[in-house]
C-alpha positions in Angstrom: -21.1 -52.3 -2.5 -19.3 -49.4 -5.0 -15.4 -49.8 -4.8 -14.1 -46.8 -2.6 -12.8 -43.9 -4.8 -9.1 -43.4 -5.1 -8.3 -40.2 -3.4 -5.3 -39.6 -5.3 -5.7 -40.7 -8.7 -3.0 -42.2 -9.3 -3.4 -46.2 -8.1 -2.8 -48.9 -10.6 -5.4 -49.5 -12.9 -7.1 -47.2 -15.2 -9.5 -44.9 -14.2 -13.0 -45.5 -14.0 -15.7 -44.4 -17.1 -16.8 -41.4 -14.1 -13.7 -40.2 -13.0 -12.7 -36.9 -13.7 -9.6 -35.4 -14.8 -7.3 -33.3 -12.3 -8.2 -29.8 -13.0 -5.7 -27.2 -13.2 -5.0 -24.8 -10.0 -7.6 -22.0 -9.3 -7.9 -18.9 -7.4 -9.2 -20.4 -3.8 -11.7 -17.9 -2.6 -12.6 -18.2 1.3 -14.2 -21.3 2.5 -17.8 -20.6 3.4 -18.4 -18.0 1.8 -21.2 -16.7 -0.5 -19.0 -16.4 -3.0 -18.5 -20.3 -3.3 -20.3 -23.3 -3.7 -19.8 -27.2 -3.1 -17.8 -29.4 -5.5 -20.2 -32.3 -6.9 -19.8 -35.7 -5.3 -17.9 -37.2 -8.7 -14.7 -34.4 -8.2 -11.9 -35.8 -6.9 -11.5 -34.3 -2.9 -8.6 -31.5 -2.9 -10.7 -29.1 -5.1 -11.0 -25.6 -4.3 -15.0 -24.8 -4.1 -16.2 -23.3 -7.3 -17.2 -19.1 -7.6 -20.8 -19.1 -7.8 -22.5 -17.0 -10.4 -24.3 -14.1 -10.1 -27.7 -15.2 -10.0 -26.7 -18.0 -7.9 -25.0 -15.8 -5.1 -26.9 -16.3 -1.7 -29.5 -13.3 -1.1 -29.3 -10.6 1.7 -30.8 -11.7 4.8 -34.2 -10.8 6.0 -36.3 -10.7 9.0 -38.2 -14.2 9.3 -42.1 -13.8 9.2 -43.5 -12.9 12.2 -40.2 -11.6 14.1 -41.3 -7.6 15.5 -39.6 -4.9 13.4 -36.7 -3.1 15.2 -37.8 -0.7 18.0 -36.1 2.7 17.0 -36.8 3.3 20.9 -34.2 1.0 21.8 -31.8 2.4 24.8 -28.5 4.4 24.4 -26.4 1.5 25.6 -27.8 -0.7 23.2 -27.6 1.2 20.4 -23.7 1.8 21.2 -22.8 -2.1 21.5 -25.0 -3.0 18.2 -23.2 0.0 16.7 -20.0 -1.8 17.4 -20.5 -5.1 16.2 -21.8 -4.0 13.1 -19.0 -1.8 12.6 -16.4 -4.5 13.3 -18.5 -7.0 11.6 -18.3 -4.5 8.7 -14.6 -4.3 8.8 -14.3 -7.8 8.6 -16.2 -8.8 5.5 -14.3 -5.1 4.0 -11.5 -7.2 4.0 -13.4 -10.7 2.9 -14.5 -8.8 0.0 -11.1 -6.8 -0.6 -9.7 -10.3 -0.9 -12.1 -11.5 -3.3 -12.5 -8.8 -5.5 -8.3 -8.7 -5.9 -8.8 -12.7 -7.3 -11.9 -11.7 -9.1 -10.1 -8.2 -11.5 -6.9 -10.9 -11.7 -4.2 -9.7 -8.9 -2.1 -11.6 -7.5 -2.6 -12.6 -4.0 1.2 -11.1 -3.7 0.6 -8.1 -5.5 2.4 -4.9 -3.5 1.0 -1.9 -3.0 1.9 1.0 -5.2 4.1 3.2 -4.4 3.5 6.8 -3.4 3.9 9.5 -6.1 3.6 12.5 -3.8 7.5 12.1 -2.6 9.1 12.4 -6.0 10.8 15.5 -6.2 12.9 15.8 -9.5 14.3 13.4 -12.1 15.5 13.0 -15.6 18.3 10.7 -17.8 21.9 10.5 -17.0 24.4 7.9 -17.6 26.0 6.3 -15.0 28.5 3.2 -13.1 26.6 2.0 -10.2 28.0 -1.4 -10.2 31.7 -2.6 -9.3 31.9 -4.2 -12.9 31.1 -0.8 -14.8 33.2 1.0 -12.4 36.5 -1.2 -13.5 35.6 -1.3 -17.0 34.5 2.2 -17.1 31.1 1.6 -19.0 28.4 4.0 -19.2 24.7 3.1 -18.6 21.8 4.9 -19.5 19.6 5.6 -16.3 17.3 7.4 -15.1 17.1 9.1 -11.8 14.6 10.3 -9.4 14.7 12.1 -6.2 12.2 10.4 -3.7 11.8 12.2 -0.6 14.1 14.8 0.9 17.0 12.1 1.6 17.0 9.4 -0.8 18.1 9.2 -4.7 16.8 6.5 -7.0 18.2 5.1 -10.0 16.6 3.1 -12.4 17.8 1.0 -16.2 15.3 3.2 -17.9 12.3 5.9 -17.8 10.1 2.8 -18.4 11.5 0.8 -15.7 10.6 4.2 -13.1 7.0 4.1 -14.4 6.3 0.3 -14.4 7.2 0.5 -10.6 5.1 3.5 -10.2 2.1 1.9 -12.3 2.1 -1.0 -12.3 -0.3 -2.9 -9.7 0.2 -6.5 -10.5 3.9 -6.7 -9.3 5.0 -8.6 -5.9 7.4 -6.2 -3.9 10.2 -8.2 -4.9 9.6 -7.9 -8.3 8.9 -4.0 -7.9 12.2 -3.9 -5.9 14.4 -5.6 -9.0 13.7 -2.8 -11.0 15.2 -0.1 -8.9 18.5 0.0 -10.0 20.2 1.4 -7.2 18.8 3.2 -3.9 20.7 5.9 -2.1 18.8 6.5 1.2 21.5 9.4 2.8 19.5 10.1 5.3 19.2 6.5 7.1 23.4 5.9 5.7 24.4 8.8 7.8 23.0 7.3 11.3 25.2 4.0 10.3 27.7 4.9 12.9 30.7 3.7 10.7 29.9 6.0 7.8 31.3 9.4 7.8 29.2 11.0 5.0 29.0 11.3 1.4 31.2 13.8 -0.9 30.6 15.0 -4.5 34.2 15.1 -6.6 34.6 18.1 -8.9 32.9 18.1 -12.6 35.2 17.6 -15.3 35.0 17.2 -19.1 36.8 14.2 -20.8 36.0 11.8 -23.4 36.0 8.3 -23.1 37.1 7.1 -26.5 39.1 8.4 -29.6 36.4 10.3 -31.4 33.7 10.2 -28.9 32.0 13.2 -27.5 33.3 14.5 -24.3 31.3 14.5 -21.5 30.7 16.3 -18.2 30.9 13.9 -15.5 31.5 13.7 -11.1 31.7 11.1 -9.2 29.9 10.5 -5.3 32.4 9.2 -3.2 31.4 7.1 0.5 33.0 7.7 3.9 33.9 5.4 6.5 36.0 4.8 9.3 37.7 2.5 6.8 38.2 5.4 4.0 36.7 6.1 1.0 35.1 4.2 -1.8 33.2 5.0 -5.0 29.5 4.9 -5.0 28.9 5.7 -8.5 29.4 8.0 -11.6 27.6 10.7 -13.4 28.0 11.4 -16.8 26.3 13.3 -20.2 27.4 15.3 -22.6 24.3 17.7 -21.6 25.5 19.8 -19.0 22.0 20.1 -17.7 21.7 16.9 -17.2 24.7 16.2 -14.8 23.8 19.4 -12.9 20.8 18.3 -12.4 21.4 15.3 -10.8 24.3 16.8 -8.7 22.1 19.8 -7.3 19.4 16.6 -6.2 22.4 14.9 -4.5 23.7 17.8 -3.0 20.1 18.7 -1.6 19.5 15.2 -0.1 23.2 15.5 1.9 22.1 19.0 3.1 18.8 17.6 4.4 20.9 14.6 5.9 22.0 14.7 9.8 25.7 16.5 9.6 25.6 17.8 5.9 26.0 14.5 4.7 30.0 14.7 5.6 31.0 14.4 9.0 34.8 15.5 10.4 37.4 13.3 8.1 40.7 15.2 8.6 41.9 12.0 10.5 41.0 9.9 7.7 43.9 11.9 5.3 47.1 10.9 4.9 49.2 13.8 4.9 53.0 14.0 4.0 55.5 13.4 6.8 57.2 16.7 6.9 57.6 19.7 5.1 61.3 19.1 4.2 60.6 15.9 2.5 57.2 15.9 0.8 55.9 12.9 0.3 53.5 11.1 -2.0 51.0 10.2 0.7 48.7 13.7 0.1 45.6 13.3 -0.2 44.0 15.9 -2.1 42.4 19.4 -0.6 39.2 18.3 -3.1 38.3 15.4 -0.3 37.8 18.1 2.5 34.6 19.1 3.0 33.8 23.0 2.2 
């Protein structure tokens, strides 16, 4: 009889004048359905079933010849449980054919869902240190920020960055998650119960190098039980700009639980005594107001 085909290709020998090569990976559609259609005999086994064409897509069912045509008399408790299983049965191929269209337009089967635009509240360009590295070497970035909900502050490399994770459908969440820059959710930070809240510093004017234009900048400082840390900076020589972005930060603390700044008077060092001063003060700028 015919020598048995080699299921994987790849046994010694060449290959036979009807074997076919291995074909590249395609979009597997769900097994069964009429969206597919058998592999011929001479494919290597392993294929995904092929798409079928339009004209070769199964037809809608129909009553068989002879069978009685539906009795519209038909009683109320029968109606109700028909009604049902259509309904679920309709939900189920929904979400067959949700599938399939997704592979058919070209998305990914890990494609996220895109995000909602309804929350954003305010945004615009600032420069900022988000990042322990451009906090050290004191290197501005141009950002762009958005205010997403009451409570939480996004930041993000550029305006184009912002809209291609607003827009763009074909991204997986992780990938839609790389480009935010740096997410500030106050609201969930303040029920952490080692954070003590969040405080603004006080806007001040300075230029960073020799015959560079000074610019307005603040910086958002982090409470704990620990102390305090830096967060990030704001900085542009627009003075709109950095207002801005500091009246957005200070709305999301005064929608957070306790202002955004809970008690911190024990977290200050203050000087020993009167009599001898001290260099331990901690300055009045860190209480909150």
């Amino acid at each position: 009889g015919p020598a048995a085909a080699d299921p994987v290709g790849g046994a010694s020998g060449s290959r036979s004048a009807g074997s076919v090569e291995s074909a590249p990976l395609m979009p597997k559609f769900p097994p069964g359905s009429a969206t597919t259609k058998p592999r011929s005999t001479d494919d290597p086994p392993g294929k995904p079933p092929l798409p079928l064409n339009e004209q070769e897509k199964a037809p809608a069912p129909r009553l068989a010849t002879g069978s009685p045509e539906p009795n519209p008399m038909s009683s109320a408790a029968s109606s109700a449980s028909s009604s049902d299983i259509a309904s679920t049965n309709t939900l189920k191929q929904s979400k067959q054919d949700h599938s399939v269209q997704s592979e058919v337009k070209g998305l990914p089967l890990d494609a996220s869902p895109l995000p909602d635009a309804t929350p954003i509240l305010a945004s615009g360009p600032i420069l900022t240190r988000s990042s322990l590295r451009s906090l050290v070497m004191k290197k501005w970035h141009t950002s762009h920020w958005v205010r997403y909900g009451p409570t939480t502050l996004l930041v993000f490399r550029t305006e184009d960055d912002f809209d291609d994770w607003l827009r763009n459908p074909y991204h997986s969440q992780r990938q839609r998650d790389y480009l935010v820059k740096a997410r500030l959710d106050f609201f969930s930070e303040m029920k952490k119960p080692d954070v003590r809240g969040f405080k603004m510093t006080e806007m001040k004017l300075k230029a960073y190098e020799k015959k560079g234009e000074p610019m307005h900048n603040f910086k958002l400082e982090k409470w704990t039980n620990l102390g305090v840390s830096f967060v990030a900076a704001f900085a542009s020589p627009d003075l709109n700009e950095v207002e801005a972005v500091r009246s957005a930060i200070g709305h999301c603390l005064e929608m957070s639980p306790s202002g955004g700044l809970r008690q911190i008077d024990d977290l200050l060092v203050h000087a020993p005594s009167e009599k001898g001063g001290g260099s331990g003060n901690i300055s009045s700028r860190h209480l909150k107001s």
